[in-house]
Structures are given as structure tokens and as C-alpha cells.
C-alpha positions, 0 to 999 in steps of 0.5 A: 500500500502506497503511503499517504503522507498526509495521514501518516503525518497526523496519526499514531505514528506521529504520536509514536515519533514524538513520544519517542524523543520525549522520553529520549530528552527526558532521560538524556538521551538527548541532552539540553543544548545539544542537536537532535539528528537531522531530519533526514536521519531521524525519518530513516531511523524511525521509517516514516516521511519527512512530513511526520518529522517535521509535524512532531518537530513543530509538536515539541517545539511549542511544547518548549523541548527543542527550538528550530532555526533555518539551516541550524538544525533542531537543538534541546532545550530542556531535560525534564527527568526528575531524578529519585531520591530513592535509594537504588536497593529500595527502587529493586524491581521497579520499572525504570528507563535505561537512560537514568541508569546508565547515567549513573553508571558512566558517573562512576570511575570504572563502568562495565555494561553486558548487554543483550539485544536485538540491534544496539539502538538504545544503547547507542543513543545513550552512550552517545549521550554520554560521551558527549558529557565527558567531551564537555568535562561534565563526567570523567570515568577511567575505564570503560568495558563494553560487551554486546551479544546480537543475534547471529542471523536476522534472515532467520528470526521469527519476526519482523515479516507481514502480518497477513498470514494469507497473502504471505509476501517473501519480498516484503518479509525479506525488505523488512529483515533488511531494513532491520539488519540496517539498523543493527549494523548501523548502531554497531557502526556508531558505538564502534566509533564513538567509542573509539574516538574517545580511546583515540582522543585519550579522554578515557584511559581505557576503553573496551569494547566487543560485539558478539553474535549468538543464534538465540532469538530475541526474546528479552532484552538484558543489561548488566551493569558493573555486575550489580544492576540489572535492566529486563524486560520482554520484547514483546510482539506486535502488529504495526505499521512499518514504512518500507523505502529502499530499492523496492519503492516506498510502501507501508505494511503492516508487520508482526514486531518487536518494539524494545526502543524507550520501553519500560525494564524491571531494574534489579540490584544486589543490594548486599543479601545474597539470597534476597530476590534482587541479588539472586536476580542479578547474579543469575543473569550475570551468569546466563551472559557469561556462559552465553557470551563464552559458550554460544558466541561467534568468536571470529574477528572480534571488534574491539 
């Protein structure tokens, strides 16, 4: 089906797209003062026309989040996170965004990060987030450790593909299993090089990183966090609509999905019990993507 701009532009996903970044400012993911991703990028990121962005731009705009000016791109204004005064043993299980977390964590001398994931989008957008604080001298860790298992083969996930069960379409499930690649790869790509251009530029003495891929699939999302905090929460399928504009022509489909980007985790901490629920939860998922990273990994040419 052909997309009309139009309707895109003033319907849910509009209201996705908008939600999205609000979360990402709130959570500082995009932090006051700094450039949101062009137009353009923000449209590939999110598949939807120029004519949505554009709407949720004026959106968030009057809403006092960014300010817009010609050939200046869109800049944040405000971070309107209320930080908790709770304390981390207290908030364990408790559902929490990631970019608070790992704000924290990046506060800290030394921060080692596990992850487990589908494509490495929120953890780029965060970690971006916090490389540029360090650029501004606002934070100076150390050491930083980073390991990323991804599944190995997208082409053979049980999902994204068309939702109509009874007119299957192999181009379209083969555009949509593309499309995801690309934005794996993508996120990979800028992790590798934001990382590596903070070790280059010595404004962290020691920066580690490997991306590693297992043929699990999917189904939660985990990171671990200087081995004493855990984010989990499900991918959880859905029916959505997912613009399509490669080779193949722009056309809209509607797919079965996972959506994990601004979802909502349960955060656990070892808060010194060894046998309370929030240790034993962290140590178990600590374990789980050891044995995975050490026994179900592909450790060919790693990059670091």
C-alpha cells in the first residue's frame, strides 16, 4: 500500500515519533543544548516521511523541548527527568528507563555494561549521550568495558515479516529483515566509533569494547551493569505499521514486531543479601551472559 503522507503525518505514528524523543530528552538521551539528528536521519531511523518529522518537530517545539532555526538544525532545550531520591536497593524491581541508569553508571570511575539485544539502538543513543558529557568535562570515568551479544542471523528470526498470514509476501518479509539488519549494523557502526574516538582522543584511559553474535532469538532484552544492576524486560510482539523505502519503492505494511526502543525494564540490584530476590536476580543473569557470551558466541574477528 502506497503511503499517504498526509495521514501518516497526523496519526499514531506521529504520536509514536514524538513520544519517542520525549522520553529520549527526558532521560538524556538527548541532552539540553545539544542537536537532535537531522531530519533526514531521524525519518530513516524511525521509517516514516519527512512530513511526520517535521509535524512532531513543530509538536515539541511549542511544547518548549527543542527550538528550530533555518539551516541550524533542531537543538534541546530542556531535560525534564526528575531524578529519585530513592535509594537504588529500595527502587529493586521497579520499572525504570535505561537512560537514568546508565547515567549513573558512566558517573562512576570504572563502568562495565553486558548487554543483550536485538540491534544496539538504545544503547547507542545513550552512550552517545554520554560521551558527549565527558567531551564537555561534565563526567570523567577511567575505564570503560563494553560487551554486546546480537543475534547471529536476522534472515532467520521469527519476526519482523507481514502480518497477513494469507497473502504471505517473501519480498516484503525479506525488505523488512533488511531494513532491520540496517539498523543493527548501523548502531554497531556508531558505538564502534564513538567509542573509539574517545580511546583515540585519550579522554578515557581505557576503553573496551566487543560485539558478539549468538543464534538465540530475541526474546528479552538484558543489561548488566558493573555486575550489580540489572535492566529486563520482554520484547514483546506486535502488529504495526512499518514504512518500507529502499530499492523496492516506498510502501507501508503492516508487520508482526518487536518494539524494545524507550520501553519500560524491571531494574534489579544486589543490594548486599545474597539470597534476597534482587541479588539472586542479578547474579543469575550475570551468569546466563557469561556462559552465553563464552559458550554460544561467534568468536571470529572480534571488534574491539
Amino acid at each position: 500500500m502506497a503511503v499517504n503522507r498526509k495521514d501518516e503525518a497526523r496519526g499514531p505514528e506521529s504520536r509514536r515519533v514524538a513520544a519517542e524523543l520525549r522520553v529520549r530528552i527526558a532521560d538524556g538521551g538527548y541532552p539540553p543544548d545539544t542537536l537532535l539528528p537531522s531530519q533526514h536521519e531521524l525519518a530513516t531511523e524511525f521509517g516514516v516521511s519527512r512530513d511526520t518529522i517535521q509535524r512532531v518537530l513543530r509538536e515539541l517545539r511549542g511544547e518548549g523541548w527543542i527550538e528550530t532555526r533555518q539551516g541550524q538544525g533542531s537543538r534541546v532545550l530542556r531535560n525534564q527527568r526528575i531524578q529519585s531520591s530513592t535509594p537504588r536497593a529500595s527502587r529493586s524491581r521497579h520499572p525504570m528507563t535505561l537512560g537514568p541508569l546508565i547515567g549513573e553508571a558512566f558517573e562512576q570511575p570504572e563502568v562495565a555494561l553486558d548487554i543483550y539485544t536485538l540491534t544496539a539502538e538504545s544503547v547507542d543513543t545513550h552512550i552517545r549521550a554520554q560521551a558527549e558529557r565527558i567531551r564537555l568535562g561534565l563526567i570523567s570515568p577511567d575505564r570503560i568495558a563494553l560487551r554486546i551479544m546480537l543475534p547471529t542471523a536476522v534472515d532467520a528470526l521469527p519476526y519482523p515479516k507481514k502480518a497477513d498470514a494469507k497473502n504471505p509476501d517473501p519480498d516484503v518479509d525479506a525488505r523488512l529483515r533488511a531494513r532491520l539488519r540496517g539498523i543493527a549494523e548501523h548502531h554497531i557502526a556508531s558505538l564502534h566509533k564513538v567509542l573509539g574516538e574517545l580511546r583515540a582522543e585519550g579522554l578515557v584511559n581505557q576503553v573496551e569494547y566487543e560485539f558478539r553474535h549468538t543464534p538465540l532469538t530475541p526474546t528479552f532484552k538484558l543489561y548488566v551493569i558493573n555486575r550489580a544492576e540489572v535492566l529486563h524486560g520482554p520484547y514483546i510482539p506486535l502488529i504495526r505499521p512499518v514504512v518500507l523505502g529502499d530499492g523496492g519503492g516506498i510502501q507501508e505494511v503492516k508487520a508482526v514486531d518487536v518494539l524494545g526502543l524507550g520501553a519500560t525494564l524491571t531494574h534489579h540490584v544486589r543490594d548486599g543479601r545474597p539470597d534476597s530476590p534482587g541479588s539472586t536476580f542479578v547474579d543469575s543473569m550475570t551468569a546466563w551472559f557469561e556462559a552465553v557470551w563464552t559458550l554460544l558466541t561467534d568468536q571470529g574477528p572480534a571488534v574491539r
